[in-house]
N, C-alpha and C positions, 0 to 999 in steps of 0.2 A: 440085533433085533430085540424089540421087547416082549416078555411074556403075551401072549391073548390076555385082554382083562375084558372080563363081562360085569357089567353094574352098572349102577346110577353114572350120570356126566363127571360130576363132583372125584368119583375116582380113576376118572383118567393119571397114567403115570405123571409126576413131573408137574402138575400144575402147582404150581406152591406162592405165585403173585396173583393176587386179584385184589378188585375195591368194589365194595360193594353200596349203590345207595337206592335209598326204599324198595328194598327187597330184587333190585336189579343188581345183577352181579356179574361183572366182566373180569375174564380170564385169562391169563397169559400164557399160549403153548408154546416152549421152546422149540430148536428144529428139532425132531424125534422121528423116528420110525413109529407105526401108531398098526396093532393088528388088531381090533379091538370089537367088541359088541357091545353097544352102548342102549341103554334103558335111560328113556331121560324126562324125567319128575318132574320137570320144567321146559317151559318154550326155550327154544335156542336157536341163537344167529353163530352159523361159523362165518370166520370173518377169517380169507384167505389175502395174504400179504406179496406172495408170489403164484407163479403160476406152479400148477403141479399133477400129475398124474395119481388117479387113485381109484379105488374099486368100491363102489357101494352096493349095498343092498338094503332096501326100506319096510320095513313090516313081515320081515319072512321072504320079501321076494327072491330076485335070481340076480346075484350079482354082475355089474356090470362097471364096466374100465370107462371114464370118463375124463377129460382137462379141464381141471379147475383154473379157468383166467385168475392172473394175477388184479390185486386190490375187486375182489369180486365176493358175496355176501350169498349164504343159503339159511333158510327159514323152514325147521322140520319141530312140529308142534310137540305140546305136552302129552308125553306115554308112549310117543315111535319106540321104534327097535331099530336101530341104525348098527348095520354093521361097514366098516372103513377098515379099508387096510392104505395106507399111502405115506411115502416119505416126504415130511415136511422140509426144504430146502433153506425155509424162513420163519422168523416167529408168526405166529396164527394167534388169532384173539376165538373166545369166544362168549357171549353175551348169551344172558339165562335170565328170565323174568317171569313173574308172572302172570297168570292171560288177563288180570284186570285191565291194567294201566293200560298195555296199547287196546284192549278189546275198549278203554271208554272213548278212545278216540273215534276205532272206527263202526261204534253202534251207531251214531247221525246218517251215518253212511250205509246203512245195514252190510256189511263187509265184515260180522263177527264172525260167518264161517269161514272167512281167512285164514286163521287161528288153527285152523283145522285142516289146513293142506301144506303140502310139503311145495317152498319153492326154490326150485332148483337155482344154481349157482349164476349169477346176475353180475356182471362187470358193474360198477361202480367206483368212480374218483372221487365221489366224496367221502365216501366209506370207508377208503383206502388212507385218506389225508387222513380223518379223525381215527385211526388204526394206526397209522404212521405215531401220530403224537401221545397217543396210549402207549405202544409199545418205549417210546425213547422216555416218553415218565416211566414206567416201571423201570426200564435201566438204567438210569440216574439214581432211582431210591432204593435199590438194593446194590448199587456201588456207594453210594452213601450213608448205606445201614437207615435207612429212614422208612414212616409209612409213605406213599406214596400221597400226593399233593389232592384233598378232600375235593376242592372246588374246582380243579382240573377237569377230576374223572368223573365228578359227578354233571357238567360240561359235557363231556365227551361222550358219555352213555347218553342223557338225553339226545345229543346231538344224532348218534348211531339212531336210536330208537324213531325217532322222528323221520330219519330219511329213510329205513323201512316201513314205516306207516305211509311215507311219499309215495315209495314205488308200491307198493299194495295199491293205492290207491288211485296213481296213474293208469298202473296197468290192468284197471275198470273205467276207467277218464270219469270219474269221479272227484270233487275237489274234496280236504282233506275239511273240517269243520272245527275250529281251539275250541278244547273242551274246557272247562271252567277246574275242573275235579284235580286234574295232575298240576295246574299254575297255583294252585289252590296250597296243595301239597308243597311244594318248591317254596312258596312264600313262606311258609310256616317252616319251615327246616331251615331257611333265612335267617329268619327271626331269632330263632333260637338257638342260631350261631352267634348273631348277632348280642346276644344276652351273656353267653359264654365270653364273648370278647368282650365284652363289659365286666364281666365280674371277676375275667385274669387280670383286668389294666385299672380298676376301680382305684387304684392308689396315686395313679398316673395324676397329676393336677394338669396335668398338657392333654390328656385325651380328648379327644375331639369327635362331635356327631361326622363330623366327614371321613376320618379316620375308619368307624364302625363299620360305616356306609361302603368305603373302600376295603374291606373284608369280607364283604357278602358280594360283591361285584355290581351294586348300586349306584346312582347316583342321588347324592346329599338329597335331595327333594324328593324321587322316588322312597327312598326308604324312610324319610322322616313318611310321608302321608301312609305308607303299607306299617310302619311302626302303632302311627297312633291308632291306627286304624284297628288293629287286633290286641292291642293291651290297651289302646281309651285311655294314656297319658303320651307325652311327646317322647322322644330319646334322649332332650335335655332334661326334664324332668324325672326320669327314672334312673338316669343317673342318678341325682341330686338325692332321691328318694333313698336307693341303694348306698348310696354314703354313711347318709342317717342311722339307717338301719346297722349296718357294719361299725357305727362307731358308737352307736347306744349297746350294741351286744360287748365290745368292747370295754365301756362305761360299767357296765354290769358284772364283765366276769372279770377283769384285769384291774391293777393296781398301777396301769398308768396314767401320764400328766396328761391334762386338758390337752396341752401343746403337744402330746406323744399320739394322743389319739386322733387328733386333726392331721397332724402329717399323716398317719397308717393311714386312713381314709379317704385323702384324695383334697382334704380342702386345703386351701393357701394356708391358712393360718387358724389361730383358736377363734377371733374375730370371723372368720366368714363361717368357721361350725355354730358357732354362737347364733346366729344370727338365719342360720338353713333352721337349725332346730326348730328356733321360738316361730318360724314360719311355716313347717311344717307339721311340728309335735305342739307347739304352743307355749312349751317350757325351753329353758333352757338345758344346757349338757349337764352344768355345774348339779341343777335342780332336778333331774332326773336319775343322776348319781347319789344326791343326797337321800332322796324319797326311796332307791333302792334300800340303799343304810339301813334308813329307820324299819320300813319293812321286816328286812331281816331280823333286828332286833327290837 
């Protein structure tokens, strides 16, 4: 049995896998014995994976023995005092956010003081499936020594969050309204994966916009138009841009050949840098190398 711990969520025993994205953050419970009083700084979804017997008590009240159905979800807002005592049988997730992101969904809905009640333990098979596949990614990546997989879990929380925004919302029969604000968010975190995977493969002369597109989980036409649409050049083009740049810094601090710095860069050959340059910069590599020269001296 584990010591009583009293504190924040964050130090529950034993939690040591989680992935965390825009400030949401899901948590891996091993099966544990858990006798604990929890203060929690954050909203929180416990997200149970089997069924299980357990003793709660909510804000001070009077503890009471409950069955938590297996693949089943509870929602106890930012600042309870939860005390649990229950042997987990199975691993448990638990999701910690905060109250922005889902409160922007459901202010259309006026359903922000949602956010502010405890709801109790809810069967749920979707909750359960995207919990299933959270728990077998974390166990894959630490039998693998690895982080766990970005675009998965950041997948699978939205996913989670979303179908508790459903049933909140259902269970007012209320329909649920796409907020602009969180897709908003999600695009730009895209994007700027999307930039990183250009600038590890910038040498690649094989890289490809559909490639990119296939790393943020796009399709070639959606991510070219949300591309240009937030940097105002194409993805083929900032490629090309990013080249230039990589190989004029190049030009300027290195003492290698025209043909040394077109390969390091990404172009076929000194011929197609040649020829990006004078189209983009307006000089050529040769001439922009030389004009450094004189400068210096």
């Amino acid at each position: 049995m584990l010591d009583p711990v009293t504190g924040t969520f964050e130090e529950l025993p034993q939690m040591e896998m989680s992935a965390t994205i825009s400030g949401t953050t899901l948590t891996y419970l091993p099966p544990v014995k858990i006798d604990a009083t929890l203060h929690l700084d954050k909203a929180m979804l416990d997200i149970n994976q089997a069924a299980c017997t357990s003793t709660f008590a909510f804000n001070g009240g009077q503890p009471e023995e409950r069955v938590c159905p297996a693949s089943s979800m509870a929602f106890f807002p930012k600042g309870s005092e939860i005390y649990i005592k229950t042997d987990n049988p199975m691993p448990g997730l638990f999701l910690a956010f905060n109250n922005f992101a889902v409160a922007w969904w459901l202010k259309p809905l006026g359903l922000e003081d949602c956010l502010d009640q405890i709801w109790d333990y809810k069967t749920d098979p979707t909750i359960g499936f995207l919990a299933q596949a959270a728990l077998q990614e974390f166990s894959l990546s630490a039998q693998e020594e690895r982080a766990s997989d970005e675009l998965l879990m950041e997948s699978i929380i939205i996913g989670i969050t979303s179908r508790l925004i459903y049933r909140i919302s259902s269970e007012t029969g209320k329909t649920v309204a796409a907020p602009s604000k969180p897709a908003h968010d999600i695009a730009e975190a895209k994007i700027n994966r999307a930039k990183s995977f250009i600038a590890d493969r910038l040498f690649d002369q094989e890289l490809k916009v559909a490639d990119i597109a296939s790393s943020v989980g796009w399709s070639t036409p959606h991510f070219a138009k949300q591309f240009k649409t937030r940097l105002g050049v194409s993805p083929y083009n900032y490629i090309l841009t990013s080249r230039v740049e990589r190989a004029k810094r190049m030009l300027l601090e290195t003492p290698k050949t025209l043909t040394e710095v077109a390969f390091m860069s990404g172009f076929y050959d000194q011929a197609h840098m040649t020829s990006t340059f004078t189209r983009i910069l307006g000089q050529t590599p040769l001439k922009v190398r030389k004009e450094s020269y004189a400068e210096a001296h």
